[in-house]
C-alpha positions in Angstrom: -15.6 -9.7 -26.1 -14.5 -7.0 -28.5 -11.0 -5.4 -28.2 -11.5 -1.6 -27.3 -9.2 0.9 -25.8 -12.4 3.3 -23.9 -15.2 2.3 -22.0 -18.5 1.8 -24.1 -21.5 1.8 -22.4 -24.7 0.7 -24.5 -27.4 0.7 -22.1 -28.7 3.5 -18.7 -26.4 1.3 -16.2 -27.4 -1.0 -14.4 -28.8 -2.6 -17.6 -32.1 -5.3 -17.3 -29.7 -8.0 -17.2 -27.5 -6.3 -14.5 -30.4 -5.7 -13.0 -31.8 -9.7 -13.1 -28.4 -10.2 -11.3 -28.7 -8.1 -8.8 -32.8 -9.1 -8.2 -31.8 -12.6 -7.7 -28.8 -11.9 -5.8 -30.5 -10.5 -3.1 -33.3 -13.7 -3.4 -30.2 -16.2 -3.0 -26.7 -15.0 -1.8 -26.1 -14.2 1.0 -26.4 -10.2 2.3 -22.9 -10.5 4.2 -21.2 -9.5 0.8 -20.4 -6.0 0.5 -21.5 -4.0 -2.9 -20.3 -0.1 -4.4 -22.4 -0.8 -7.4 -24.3 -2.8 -9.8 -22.2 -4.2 -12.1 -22.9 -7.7 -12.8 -19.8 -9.3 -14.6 -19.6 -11.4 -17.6 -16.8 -11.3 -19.0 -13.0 -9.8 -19.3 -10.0 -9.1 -21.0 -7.0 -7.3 -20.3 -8.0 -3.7 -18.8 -11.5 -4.5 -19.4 -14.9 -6.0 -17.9 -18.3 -6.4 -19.9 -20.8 -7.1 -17.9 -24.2 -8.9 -18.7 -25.7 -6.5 -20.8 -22.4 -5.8 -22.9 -21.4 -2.4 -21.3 -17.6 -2.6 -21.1 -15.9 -0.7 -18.2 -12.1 0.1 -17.9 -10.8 -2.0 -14.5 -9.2 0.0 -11.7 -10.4 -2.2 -9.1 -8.8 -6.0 -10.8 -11.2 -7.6 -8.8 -9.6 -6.3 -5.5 -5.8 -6.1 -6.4 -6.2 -10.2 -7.9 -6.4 -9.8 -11.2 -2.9 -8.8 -11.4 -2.3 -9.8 -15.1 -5.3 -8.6 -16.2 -8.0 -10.8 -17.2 -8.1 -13.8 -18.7 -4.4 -13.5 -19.8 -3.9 -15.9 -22.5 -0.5 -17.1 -21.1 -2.3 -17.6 -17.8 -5.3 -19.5 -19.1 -3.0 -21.7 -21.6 -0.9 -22.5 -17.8 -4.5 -23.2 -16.7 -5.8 -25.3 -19.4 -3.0 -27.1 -20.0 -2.6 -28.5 -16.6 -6.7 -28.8 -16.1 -6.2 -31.4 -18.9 -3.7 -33.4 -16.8 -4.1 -33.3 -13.2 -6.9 -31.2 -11.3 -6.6 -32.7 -7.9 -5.5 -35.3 -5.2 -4.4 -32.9 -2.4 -1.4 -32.0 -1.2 -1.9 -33.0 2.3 -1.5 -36.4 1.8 0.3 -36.7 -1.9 3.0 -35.0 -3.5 2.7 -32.6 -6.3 6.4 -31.1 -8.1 4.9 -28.3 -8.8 4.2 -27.7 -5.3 8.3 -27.6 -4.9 8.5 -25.4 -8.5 6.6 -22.8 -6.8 8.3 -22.8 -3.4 11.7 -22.7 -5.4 10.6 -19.6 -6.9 9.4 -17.9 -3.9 12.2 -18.7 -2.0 14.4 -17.0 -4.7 12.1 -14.1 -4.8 11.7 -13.5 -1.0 12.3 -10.7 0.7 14.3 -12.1 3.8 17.1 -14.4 3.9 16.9 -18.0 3.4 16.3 -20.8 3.3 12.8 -20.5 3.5 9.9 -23.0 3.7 6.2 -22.8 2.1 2.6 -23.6 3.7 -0.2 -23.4 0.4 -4.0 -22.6 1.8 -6.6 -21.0 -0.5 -6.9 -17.1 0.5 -5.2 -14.8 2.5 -7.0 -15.2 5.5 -6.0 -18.8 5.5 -2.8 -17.9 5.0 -2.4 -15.5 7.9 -4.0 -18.2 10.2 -1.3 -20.0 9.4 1.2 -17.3 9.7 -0.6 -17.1 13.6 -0.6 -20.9 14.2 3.0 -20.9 12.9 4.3 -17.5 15.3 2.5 -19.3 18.2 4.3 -22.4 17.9 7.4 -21.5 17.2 8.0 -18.9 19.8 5.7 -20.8 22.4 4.3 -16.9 22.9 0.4 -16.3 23.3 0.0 -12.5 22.3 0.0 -11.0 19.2 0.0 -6.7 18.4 -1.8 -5.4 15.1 -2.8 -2.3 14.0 -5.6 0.4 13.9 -7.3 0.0 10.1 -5.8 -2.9 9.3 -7.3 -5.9 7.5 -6.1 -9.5 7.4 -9.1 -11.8 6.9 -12.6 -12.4 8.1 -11.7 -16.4 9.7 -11.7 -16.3 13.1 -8.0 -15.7 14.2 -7.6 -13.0 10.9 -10.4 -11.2 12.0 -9.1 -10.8 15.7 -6.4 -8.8 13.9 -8.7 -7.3 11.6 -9.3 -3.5 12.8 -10.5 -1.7 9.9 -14.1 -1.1 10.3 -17.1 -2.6 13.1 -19.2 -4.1 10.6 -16.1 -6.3 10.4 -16.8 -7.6 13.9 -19.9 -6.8 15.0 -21.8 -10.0 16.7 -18.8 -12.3 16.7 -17.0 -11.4 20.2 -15.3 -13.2 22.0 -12.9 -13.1 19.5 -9.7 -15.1 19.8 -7.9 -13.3 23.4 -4.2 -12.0 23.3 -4.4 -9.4 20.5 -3.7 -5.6 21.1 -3.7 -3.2 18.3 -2.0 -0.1 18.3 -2.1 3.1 15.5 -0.9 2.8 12.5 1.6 5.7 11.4 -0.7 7.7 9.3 1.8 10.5 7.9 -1.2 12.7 5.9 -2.6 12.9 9.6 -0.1 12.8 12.1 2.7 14.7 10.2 6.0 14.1 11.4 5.1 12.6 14.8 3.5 10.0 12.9 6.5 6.9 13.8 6.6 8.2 17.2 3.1 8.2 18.0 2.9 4.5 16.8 6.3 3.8 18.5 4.8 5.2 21.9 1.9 3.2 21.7 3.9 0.0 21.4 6.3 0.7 24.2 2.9 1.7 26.2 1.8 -1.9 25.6 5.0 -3.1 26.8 4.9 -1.0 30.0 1.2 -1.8 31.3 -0.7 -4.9 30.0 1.7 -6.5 27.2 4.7 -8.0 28.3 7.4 -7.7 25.2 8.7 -11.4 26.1 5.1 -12.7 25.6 4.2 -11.1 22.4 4.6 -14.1 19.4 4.4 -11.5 16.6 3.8 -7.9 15.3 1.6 -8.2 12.3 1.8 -4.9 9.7 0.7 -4.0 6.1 3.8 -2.4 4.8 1.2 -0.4 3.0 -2.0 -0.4 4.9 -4.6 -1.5 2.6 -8.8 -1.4 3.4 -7.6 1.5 6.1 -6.9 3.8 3.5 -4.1 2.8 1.4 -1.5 4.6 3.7 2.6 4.5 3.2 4.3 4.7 6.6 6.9 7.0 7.1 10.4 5.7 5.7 11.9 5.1 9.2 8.5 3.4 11.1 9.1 -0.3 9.5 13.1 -0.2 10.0 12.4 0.6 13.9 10.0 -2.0 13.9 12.2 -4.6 13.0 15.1 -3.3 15.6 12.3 -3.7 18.2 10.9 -7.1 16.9 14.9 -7.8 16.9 15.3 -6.7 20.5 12.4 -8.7 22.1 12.9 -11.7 20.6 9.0 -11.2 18.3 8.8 -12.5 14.7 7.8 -9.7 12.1 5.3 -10.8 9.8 4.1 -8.8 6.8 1.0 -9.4 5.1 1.8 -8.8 1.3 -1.6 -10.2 0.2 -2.7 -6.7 -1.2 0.5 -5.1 -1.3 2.8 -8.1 -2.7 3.3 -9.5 -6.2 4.5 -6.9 -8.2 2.0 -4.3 -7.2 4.2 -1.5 -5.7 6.6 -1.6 -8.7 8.5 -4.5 -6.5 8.0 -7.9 -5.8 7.0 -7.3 -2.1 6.3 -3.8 -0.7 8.0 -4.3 2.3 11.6 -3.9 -0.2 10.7 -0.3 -0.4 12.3 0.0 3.0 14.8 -2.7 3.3 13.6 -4.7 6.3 13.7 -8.3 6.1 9.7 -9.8 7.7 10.1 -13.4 9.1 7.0 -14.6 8.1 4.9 -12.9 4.7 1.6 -13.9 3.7 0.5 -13.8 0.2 -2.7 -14.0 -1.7 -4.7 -12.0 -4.6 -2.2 -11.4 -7.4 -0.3 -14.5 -7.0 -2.2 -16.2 -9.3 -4.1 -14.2 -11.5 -7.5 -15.0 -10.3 -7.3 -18.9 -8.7 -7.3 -19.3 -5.3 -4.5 -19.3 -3.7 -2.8 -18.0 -0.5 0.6 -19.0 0.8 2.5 -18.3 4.1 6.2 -18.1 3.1 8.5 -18.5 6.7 11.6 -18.4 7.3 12.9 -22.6 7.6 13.9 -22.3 11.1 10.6 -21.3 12.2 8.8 -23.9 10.0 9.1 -26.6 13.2 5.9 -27.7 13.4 5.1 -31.5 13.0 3.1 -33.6 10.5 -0.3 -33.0 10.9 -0.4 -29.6 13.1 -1.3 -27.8 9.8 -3.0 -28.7 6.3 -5.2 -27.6 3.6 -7.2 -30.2 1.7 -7.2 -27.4 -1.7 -4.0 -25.4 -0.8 -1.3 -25.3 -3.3 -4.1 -27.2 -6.2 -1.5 -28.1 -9.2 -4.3 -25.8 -11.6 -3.7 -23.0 -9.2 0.1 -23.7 -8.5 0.3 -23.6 -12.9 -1.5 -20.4 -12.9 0.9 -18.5 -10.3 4.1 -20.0 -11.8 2.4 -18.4 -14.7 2.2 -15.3 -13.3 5.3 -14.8 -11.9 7.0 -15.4 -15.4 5.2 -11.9 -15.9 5.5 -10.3 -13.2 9.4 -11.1 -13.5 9.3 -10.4 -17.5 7.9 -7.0 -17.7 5.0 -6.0 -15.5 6.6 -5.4 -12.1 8.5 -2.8 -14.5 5.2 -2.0 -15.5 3.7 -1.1 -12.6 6.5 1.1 -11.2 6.7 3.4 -14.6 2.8 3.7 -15.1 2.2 3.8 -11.5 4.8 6.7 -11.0 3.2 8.5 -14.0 -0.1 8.5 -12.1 1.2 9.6 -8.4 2.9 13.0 -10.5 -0.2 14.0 -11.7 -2.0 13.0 -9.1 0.3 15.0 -6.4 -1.2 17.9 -8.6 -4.5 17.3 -7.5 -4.9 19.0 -4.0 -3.8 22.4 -5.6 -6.7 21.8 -8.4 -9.2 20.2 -6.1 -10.4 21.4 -2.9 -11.8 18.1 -2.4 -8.6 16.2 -2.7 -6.6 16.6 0.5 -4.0 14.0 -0.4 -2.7 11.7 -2.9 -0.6 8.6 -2.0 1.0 5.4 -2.7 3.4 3.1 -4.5 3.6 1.6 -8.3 -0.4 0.8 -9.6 -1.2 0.6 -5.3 -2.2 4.3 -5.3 -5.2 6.3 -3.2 -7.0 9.9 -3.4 -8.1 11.2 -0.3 -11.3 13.2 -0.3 -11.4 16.0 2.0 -14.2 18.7 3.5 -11.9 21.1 4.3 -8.2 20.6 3.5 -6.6 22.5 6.3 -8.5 20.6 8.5 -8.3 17.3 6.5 -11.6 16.5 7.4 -12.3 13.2 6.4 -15.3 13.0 3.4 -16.8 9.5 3.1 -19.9 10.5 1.4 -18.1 12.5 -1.2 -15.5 9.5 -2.1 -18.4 7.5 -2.2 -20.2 9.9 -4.8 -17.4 9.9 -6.9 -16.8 5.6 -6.7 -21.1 5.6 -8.2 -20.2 8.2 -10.8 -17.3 6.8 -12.0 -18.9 3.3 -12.9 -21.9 5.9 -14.5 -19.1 6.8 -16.5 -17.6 3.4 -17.4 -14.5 3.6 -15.1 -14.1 0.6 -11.9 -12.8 2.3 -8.7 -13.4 1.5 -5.2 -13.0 3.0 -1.8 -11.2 1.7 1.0 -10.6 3.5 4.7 -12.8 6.4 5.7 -12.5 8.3 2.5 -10.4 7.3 0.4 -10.6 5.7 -3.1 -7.9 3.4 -4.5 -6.7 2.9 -7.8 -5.5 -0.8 -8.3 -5.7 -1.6 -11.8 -4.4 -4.9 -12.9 -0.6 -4.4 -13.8 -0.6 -4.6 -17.4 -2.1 -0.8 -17.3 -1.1 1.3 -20.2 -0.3 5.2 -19.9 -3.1 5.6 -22.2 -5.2 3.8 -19.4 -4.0 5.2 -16.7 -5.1 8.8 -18.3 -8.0 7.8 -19.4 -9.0 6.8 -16.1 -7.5 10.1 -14.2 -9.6 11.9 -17.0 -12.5 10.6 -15.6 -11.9 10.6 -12.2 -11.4 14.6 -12.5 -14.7 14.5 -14.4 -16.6 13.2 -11.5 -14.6 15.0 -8.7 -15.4 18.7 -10.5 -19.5 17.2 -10.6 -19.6 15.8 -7.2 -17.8 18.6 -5.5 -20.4 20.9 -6.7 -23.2 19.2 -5.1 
């Protein structure tokens, strides 16, 4: 693949081959998988994808928030090819791998609650947060759990009973697991300044008619909501939360899988507001493409005998070598990265509701950052179809954006993202907001 520094398109997208992809796609794979557009990938490096008929777009999406080194990293694929060469697999259920340990080391050093801490390795973040579940259960001997409005935490069975960010989500697979309440999710752009204490009076609502507080195992949060619309709670909502978890005797558990790894310009997003979770879960970035999810507990909690939970693939030494990899990046220079580029982006992009009628509010933290679109701004009308115009004609234009929530589109690029990138890619973005507003 040819180093460039713009998106080159050589062929009216999607290109024949793109479009032999896609035909036989819908002949073979499953139609469960959601697409925005057409773009059938080949190949990648750094801030670019090139897909089969050698178009090359500039990655905002880093293949939802995992491809946080960008792609095909060379220190990350030497970590990978050097331990493919040795030792691929024998499962850590029933062997012992050191770099299981290494890892563990490292995240307890990097955690964002006291230690000492203990590590459970699965494959993805839903498996992770069904262990995170299993783990709360057992532990506090509790049966309910609360989540929130537009969250997303997996698509297994127990994730997607917490999983409340769209129907299609759920549709056709009640009864889903019993003893999970949701409550709203404090939506600042929205809910202005009563945002904490509409969320706050919902919990407390719970606790006064069907949820007793002394029942509830855990309160499961995004520190920055992710499919529901990349949304920053107000600075006081998670601090409160933790004084309530704190009060009732309920574990607080954070679900860093889109949030975590250096995405926010810190390790974990939930620093940003200084509250220590019990339990995080952690997936996508961690190792730069390769499966792997891990549920990082505090070692107290971590009670549970041999053979209540295991994961024939978690914590695979190829995987473990790619996310120790990572982490020596993350650690090195991108975490930096991602605050200074990322805070670039957010000033111009605070700029946008003044220039755009269309843009009714522009949010987020380091390269975890999300536009808004709007129908009427003093009504903040949510505008789906429009965001979703503007997603299409940004991969027309060679740009890789996607939407999340009911209108918004988030900008995730893997963390190596340049300032020239980053402009480039606003450039665009304008471009297609001033066409698609017109229309």
């Amino acid at each position: 693949m040819t180093q460039i520094s713009q998106p080159h398109l050589r062929t009216p997208l999607p290109g024949p081959g793109a479009r032999r992809v896609v035909s036989d796609d819908a002949r073979l794979i499953s139609p469960s998988y959601t697409r925005s557009y057409p773009m059938a990938a080949k190949r990648g490096r750094g801030m670019y994808v090139e897909d089969e008929d050698g178009n090359q777009f500039l990655d905002f999406s880093a293949g939802i928030a995992v491809c946080s080194t960008g792609h095909c990293h060379p220190r990350v694929v030497a970590a990978i090819q050097a331990q493919a060469a040795e030792l691929i697999h024998m499962s850590g259920t029933d062997f012992y791998y050191a770099s299981m340990n290494q890892l563990a080391e490292r995240l307890s050093r990097l955690a964002p609650m006291p230690g000492p801490h203990r590590v459970f390795y699965g494959n993805s973040g839903a498996e992770a947060m069904e262990a995170a579940m299993k783990l709360a259960r057992h532990h506090t001997r509790r049966p309910y759990f609360i989540a929130f409005y537009g969250c997303f935490h997996g698509r297994t069975y127990g994730a997607l009973s917490l999983t409340a960010s769209r129907p299609a989500q759920r549709a056709g697979f009640a009864p889903l697991l019993p003893g999970v309440f949701h409550i709203p999710y404090p939506d600042p752009y929205h809910d202005g300044a009563q945002a904490t204490a509409m969320s706050l009076e919902a919990l407390d609502r719970l606790f006064r008619t069907t949820t007793p507080a002394e029942e509830v195992a855990a309160i499961i949060i995004e520190p920055i909501q992710g499919e529901g619309g990349y949304i920053v709670p107000p600075e006081d909502f998670l601090p409160a939360l933790r004084q309530i978890c704190d009060r009732h005797g309920i574990l607080l558990i954070a679900d860093e899988v889109q949030s975590g790894c250096g995405r926010t310009g810190k390790m974990w997003a939930i620093e940003h507001n200084g509250v220590a979770p019990d339990i995080i879960t952690i997936a996508k970035g961690i190792a730069s493409g390769l499966p792997l999810g891990i549920t990082l507990a505090r070692a107290e909690l971590m009670g549970w005998p041999p053979g209540a939970h295991a994961s024939t693939f978690g914590g695979n030494p190829v995987a473990i070598a790619a996310a120790l990899a990572t982490l020596d990046l993350l650690e090195e220079e991108l975490m930096a990265n991602a605050a200074r580029v990322g805070g670039e982006m957010l000033q111009r992009l605070r700029g946008w509701p003044a220039r755009h009628a269309a843009v009714g509010d522009a949010r987020g933290r380091g390269l975890m950052l999300g536009i808004e679109f709007v129908s009427d701004q003093k009504r903040r009308s949510r505008d789906g179809g429009l965001r979703d115009r503007i997603v299409e004609a940004a991969f027309q234009h060679g740009l890789l954006v996607l939407g999340c929530g009911a209108n918004t589109l988030r900008l995730m690029p893997p963390l190596i993202c340049s300032t020239q990138d980053a402009e480039q890619a606003l450039d665009i973005l304008e471009k297609c907001i001033t066409e698609q507003a017109k229309r």
